[in-house]
C-alpha positions in Angstrom: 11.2 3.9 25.2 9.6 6.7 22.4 7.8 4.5 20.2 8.0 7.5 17.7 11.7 7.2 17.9 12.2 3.9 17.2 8.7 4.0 14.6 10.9 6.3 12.8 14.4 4.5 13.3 12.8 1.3 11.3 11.3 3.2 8.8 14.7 5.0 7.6 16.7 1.5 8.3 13.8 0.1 5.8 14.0 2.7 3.1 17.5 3.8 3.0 19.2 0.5 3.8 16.9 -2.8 3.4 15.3 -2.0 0.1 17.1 -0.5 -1.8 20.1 -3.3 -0.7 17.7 -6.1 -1.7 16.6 -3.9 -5.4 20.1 -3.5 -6.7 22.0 -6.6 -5.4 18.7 -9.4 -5.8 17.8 -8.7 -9.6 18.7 -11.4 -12.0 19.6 -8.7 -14.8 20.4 -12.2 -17.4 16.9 -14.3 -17.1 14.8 -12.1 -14.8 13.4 -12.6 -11.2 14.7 -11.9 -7.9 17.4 -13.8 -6.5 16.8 -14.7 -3.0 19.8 -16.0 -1.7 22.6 -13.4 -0.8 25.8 -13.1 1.5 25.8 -9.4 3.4 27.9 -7.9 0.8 25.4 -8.8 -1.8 27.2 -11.9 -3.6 24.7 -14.0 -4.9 25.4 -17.9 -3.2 22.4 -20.3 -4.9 21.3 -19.1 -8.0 17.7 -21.0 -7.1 14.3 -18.8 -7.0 11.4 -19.1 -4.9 8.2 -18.0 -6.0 7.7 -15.8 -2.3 10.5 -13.2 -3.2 9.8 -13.2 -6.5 6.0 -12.3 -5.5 7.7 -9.8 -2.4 10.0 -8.3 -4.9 7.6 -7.3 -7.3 4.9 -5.5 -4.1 7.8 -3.7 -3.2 
């Protein structure tokens, strides 16, 4: 295993695909806050907030 290879295969799945997935489909554009509840296609299913994304969404 090349830990440089697979260093570098997280960091693009975390950049290109995790982030900016959870920063578009997450926001609560109507009351503000992070949604933390999502399906894989970015549907929102419990409209209830928890005080660790919101704190995770904001370090990001």
């Amino acid at each position: 295993m090349d830990i440089n290879k697979l260093r570098n295969q997280y960091k693009d799945e975390l950049l290109n695909n995790v982030v900016p997935f959870w920063l578009n489909k997450s926001q609560d554009k109507e009351f503000g806050g992070y949604f933390t509840c999502l399906r894989g296609n970015g549907d929102v299913f419990d409209t209830d907030k928890f005080v660790w994304l919101q704190a995770r969404q904001v370090w990001m």
